[in-house]
Every structure is written in C-alpha cells, then in structure tokens.
N, C-alpha and C positions, 0 to 999 in steps of 0.2 A: 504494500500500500504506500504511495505518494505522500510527505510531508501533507499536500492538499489536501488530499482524500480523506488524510488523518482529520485534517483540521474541520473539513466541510463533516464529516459525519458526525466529531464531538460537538461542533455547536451546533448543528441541528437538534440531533438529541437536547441537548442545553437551554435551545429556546421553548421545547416542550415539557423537558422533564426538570431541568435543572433547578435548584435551590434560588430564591430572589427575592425573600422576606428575611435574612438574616440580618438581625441590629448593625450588624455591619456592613450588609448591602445597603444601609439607606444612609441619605447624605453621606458619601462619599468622600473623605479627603485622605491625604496621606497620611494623616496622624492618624488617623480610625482604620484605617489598615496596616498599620503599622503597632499597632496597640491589638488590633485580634488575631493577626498573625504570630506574635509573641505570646500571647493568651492560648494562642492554640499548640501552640508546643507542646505535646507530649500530654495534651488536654483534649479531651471530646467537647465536641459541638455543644450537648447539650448541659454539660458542668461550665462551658465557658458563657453560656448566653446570659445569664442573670448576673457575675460577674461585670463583662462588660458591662452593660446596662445601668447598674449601680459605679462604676469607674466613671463614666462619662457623664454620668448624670454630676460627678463631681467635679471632676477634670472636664468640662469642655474644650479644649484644646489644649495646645504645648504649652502654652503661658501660664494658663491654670496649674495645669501638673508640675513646671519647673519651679513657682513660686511653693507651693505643700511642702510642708516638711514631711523627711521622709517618715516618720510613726504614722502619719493618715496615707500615704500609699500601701506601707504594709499591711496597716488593718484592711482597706479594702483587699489586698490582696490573699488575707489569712484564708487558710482553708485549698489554697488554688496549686499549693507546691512549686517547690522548683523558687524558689525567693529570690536566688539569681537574678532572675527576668525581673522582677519587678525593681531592683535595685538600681539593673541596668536600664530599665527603662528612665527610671527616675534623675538618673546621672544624664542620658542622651537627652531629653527633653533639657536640659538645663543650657545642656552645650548648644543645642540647637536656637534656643531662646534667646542666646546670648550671638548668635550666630545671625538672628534675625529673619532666619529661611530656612524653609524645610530643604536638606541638600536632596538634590536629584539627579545623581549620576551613582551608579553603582560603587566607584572607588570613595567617593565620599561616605554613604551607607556606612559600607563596610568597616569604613573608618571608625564605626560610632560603637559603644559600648553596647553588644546583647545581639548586633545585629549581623547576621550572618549571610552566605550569598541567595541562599531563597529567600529567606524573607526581605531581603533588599530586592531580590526580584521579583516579588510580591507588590511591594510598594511602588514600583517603576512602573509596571507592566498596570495595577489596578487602580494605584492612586495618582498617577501621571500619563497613564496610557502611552507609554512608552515600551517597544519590545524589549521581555528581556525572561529568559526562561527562568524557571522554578524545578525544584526537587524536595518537597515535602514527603511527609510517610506514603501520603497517598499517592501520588506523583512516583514515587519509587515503585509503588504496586502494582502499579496500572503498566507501566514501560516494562516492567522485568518481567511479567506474565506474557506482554503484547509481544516484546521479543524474544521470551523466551530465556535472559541473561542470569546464568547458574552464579551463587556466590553473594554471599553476604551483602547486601546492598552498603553497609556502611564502614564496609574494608573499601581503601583508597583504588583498587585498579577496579572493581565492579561499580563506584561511585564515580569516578572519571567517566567511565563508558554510560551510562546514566544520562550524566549529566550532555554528553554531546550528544544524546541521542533527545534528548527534552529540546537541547539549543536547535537540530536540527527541525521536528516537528512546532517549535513556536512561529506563530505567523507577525506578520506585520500588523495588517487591520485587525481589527476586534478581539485585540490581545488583551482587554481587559476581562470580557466575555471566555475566551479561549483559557485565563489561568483558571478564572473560576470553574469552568469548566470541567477541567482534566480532574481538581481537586475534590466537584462533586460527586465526579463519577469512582474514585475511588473508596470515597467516604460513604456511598451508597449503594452502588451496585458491586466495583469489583472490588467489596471488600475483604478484609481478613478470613474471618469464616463464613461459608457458605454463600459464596460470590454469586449474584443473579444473572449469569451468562446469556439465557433466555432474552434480560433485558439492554444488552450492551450492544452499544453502537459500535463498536470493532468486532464484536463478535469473529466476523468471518476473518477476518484474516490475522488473529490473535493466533501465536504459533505455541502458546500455552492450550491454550482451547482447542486449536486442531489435533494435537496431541496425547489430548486428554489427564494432561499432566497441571492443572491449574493449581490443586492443594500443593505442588513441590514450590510456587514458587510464590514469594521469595525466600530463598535460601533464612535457614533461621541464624539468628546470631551464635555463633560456637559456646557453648553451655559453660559456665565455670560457677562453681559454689559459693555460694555469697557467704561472707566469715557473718560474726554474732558478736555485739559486743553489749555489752553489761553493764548499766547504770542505773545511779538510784537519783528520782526526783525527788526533792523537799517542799514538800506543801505544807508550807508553813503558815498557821491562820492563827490570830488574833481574837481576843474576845468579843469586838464588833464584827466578827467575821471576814473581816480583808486579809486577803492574802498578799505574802512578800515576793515581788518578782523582778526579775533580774533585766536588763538589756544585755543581749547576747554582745559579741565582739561583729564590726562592721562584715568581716567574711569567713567563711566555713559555714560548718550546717546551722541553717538557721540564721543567718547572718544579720541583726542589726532586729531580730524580734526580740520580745519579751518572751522570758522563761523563766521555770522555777531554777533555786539552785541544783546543780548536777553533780552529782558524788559519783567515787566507786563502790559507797557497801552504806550499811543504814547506820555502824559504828561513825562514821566521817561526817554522815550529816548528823549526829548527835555530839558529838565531839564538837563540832564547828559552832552550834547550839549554845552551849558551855562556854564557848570561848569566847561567844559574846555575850553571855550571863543574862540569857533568856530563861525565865521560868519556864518551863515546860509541866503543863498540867496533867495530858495524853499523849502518848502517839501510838500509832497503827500502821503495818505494814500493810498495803491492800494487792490485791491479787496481780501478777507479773502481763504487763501485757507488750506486745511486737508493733513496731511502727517497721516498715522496710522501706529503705531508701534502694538508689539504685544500683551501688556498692556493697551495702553489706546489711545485715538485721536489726535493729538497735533492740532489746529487751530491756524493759524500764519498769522498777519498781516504785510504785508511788510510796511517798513516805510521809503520813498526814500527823502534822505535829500541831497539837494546840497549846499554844502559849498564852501566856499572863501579862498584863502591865509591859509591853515593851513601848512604850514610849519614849525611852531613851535610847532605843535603837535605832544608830543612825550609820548608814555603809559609808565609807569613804568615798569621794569624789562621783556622789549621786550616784552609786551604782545600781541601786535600787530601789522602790518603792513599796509603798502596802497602797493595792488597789482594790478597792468593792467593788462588788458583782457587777453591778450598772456600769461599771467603767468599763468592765472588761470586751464590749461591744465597739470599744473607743481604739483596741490594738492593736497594733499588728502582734497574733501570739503565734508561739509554734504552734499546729497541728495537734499533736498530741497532750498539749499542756491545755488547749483548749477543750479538749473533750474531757479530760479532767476538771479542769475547773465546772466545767457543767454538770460533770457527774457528784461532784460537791454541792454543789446548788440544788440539784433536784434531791440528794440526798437528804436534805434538810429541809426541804417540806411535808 
C-alpha cells in the first residue's frame, strides 16, 4: 500500500468513525495539546479526561500555569502518576512564558523540559498544523502489526525503523486530522487485546493480518523481575486530628509532593518520635500494603502514631507541617499517602 493509500483510507475511516469530542479536541491551541499529550503518557483516555478538565479549568493557558506555584500543579496532578511530567511541565511553561511564544519548530520542542520527539510532533503537526510524524504506544501498534516489524518496539534499531516508516506515511494536508487519526485507531480498534480487524481500515493489506499473526505483534518488552523494597510510613496525628507531612526533595520518587515520614523499620520511626520528645499516646502497625512503580515494588507499612501536646514541635527549615483533613484536597500528595490518609478519615467516622 502507497504512503496515499495509507493516508486516504485512515482519514476516511476518521471522518466516520474517528474520536472528535475529546476536551482536547475543542478549542484547539498548542498548549492544550501539549498538556494532553503529556497527560497521556502512559495514561488512558478515560483516567486523563477529568484531569485535564479540572487543569485547564485552572490553568487556562501558559501564563496561568507558569505564574502557580508549583504545590497547586501537583495537587491537580495527585493521583495521575509519573510526577515527572507534571514538574516538567510546570518548569516549560515558565520558560516558554518568559520566552513570550509558544516555540514551533521541532529543535526548539525538544529543547524544552518533559518534551520529547512525538509529542513535539504532536504539537506541530495538531497545534500548528505543520507536518511532522508521531510515534506514540498507539502509533507503535498500529505500524508494527501493519508491517509486520518483529522486536521490541522500544529497543533503538526497531524504534528507528518505526519511526521512518510513520515519517514516511505522514502527509502534508490534513496532518492534523491524519495524527489524530492513526492514534485513534490504535487506541480503538487495533488495540492491545482483542484488536477489531473486522473494523480497520488497512485491514487488507496489514501483513500482520494477512498472516494471521496479529497477537505476536508487538514484540513484548524482555521480562526482568522487579526487586521489592521495604519501608515504613509515619502517620503521625495529633489530638485535633492533623497529620504531620513532609515535602518530598524536588526529584526522585515523588519529587516535590507531600509525604509522610519514610523509615526503614517501625523501631526508626519510634526512635525518631523520642528524639523529638513527642508524647506518644498509641501507635498501631496496620496491614502491609504494595504500590508498584515501574522499576521495582515498594511494600509500605503504615505506622499510625497518636501523639499529645506537640505544639512545640517545630522541623527545621519548614520541613514540615500538621495538615487537617480539609487541607488535604489542597496537595499535591503521593499516591499512596493519599489513600491512606482517606483511609484514616473514613476510619473515624
């Protein structure tokens, strides 16, 4: 099949079947596709749409988001994983703001914190209407079935080949219709499990489908065992019921949220206790629960301390605070420290 042929059959299909009410289809600019592009990273359509939604409803452009401090990007962002992205986002709006112009040329993009060559070719191709290919999850799916390409899509010599073969089928006209396109169709029809071939517009000349080979591809990522590491949280709570919580350090896991404090054993976080001449009235060790990142397992023991009178505790150089309940809607928190703290909330009703 012809570059054309490719192109005339997905926007066809596109103009009947394709996606065209997503929050980020409407009004249009390159920040709002530059913002759901990053959102969608490693995120489903339907976990990103009420996110976005409430981000923009805050942030209405780059000026909005580069003046926030960053504690109200990360609260919007709590829950969405991957903190990176929102970080990075938060640093590129600034530069860009200070910059005066959204840059439009791929070397520029690239230039910019979080942003990488699809989704700068994302933002070219749908927020400038400028050609310029993409290679998302989907975008990988859709090519390595259609041609058949054996090998980890995200090992370097099967992602070069990828990628020339996207640069090859992207058109000139209607490249902002053609990205979305490709990406609906992955995200819908040829997707991960149980792909509706029935309904694809390549169908016929997909050398995965003529072969009957469409579950082999794409190649899975070479398997390796995720290590486990072992920590204890301090949920330390006060006689008005506010808990003490930490701002994480600006990068690593978690980078720049609020957390409880992280020990290695419930001895350390009782010790630590003592050492700053906290009454302690109770504590309780509660049941071991798994957060998995994409590296390795974290196993976290909650460790629910209730203290007395600490009014005179105060952490050096604001490291921490005692926040109530009602606050806690206000943070950016880890993940995990937030389903905790809700699990203390509801516990107490």
């Amino acid at each position: 099949m012809t570059p054309e042929n490719f192109q005339k059959q997905l926007l066809d299909w596109f103009d009947l079947h394709g996606r065209k009410d997503l929050p980020w289809q409407q009004n249009i600019t390159p920040y709002r596709v530059w913002l759901s592009e990053t959102m969608l990273q490693q995120t489903q359509v339907a976990t990103v749409i009420g996110y976005f939604n409430a981000f923009t409803a805050k942030f209405q452009d780059i000026e909005s988001l580069a003046q926030a401090p960053e504690d109200e990007v990360l609260a919007l962002w709590s829950g969405l994983g991957y903190y990176a992205r929102a970080r990075n986002l938060h640093k590129t709006a600034r530069i860009i703001a200070e910059q005066g112009r959204f840059p439009n040329s791929l070397e520029e993009l690239m230039s910019l914190p979080g942003i990488g060559r699809s989704t700068a070719g994302a933002i070219l191709s749908i927020g400038f209407n400028n050609s310029h290919p993409i290679l998302d999850g989907n975008v990988k799916r859709v090519l390595t079935r259609f041609m058949a390409i054996s090998g980890w899509p995200g090992s370097g010599q099967v992602e070069k080949k990828l990628w020339a073969i996207s640069t090859a089928f992207t058109p000139v006209a209607r490249v902002a219709d053609y990205t979305q396109a490709i990406m609906d169709l992955g995200a819908t029809v040829c997707t991960r499990g149980k792909p509706a071939c029935s309904e694809c517009p390549l169908t016929s000349a997909c050398i995965a489908k003529s072969t009957q080979s469409v579950s082999s591809f794409p190649s899975s990522k070479p398997a390796k065992t995720l290590p486990v590491k072992g920590i204890v949280f301090l949920l330390l709570q006060d006689k008005l019921g506010q808990i003490w919580l930490e701002k994480r350090p600006p990068t690593g896991i978690w980078g720049g949220l609020w957390s409880a404090p992280e020990f290695v054993s419930v001895e350390d976080a009782l010790h630590w206790c003592s050492s700053r001449l906290l009454p302690i009235v109770s504590h309780q060790a509660l049941d071991v629960k798994r957060h998995t990142f994409s590296h390795y397992h974290l196993d976290f023991t909650p460790f629910l301390v209730q203290t007395d009178n600490p009014n005179n505790f105060v952490m050096e150089a604001n490291q921490g605070l005692w926040y109530k309940a009602e606050q806690f809607s206000d943070l950016g928190l880890a993940a995990p420290i937030r389903v905790l703290l809700d699990q203390i909330q509801e516990d107490k009703k």
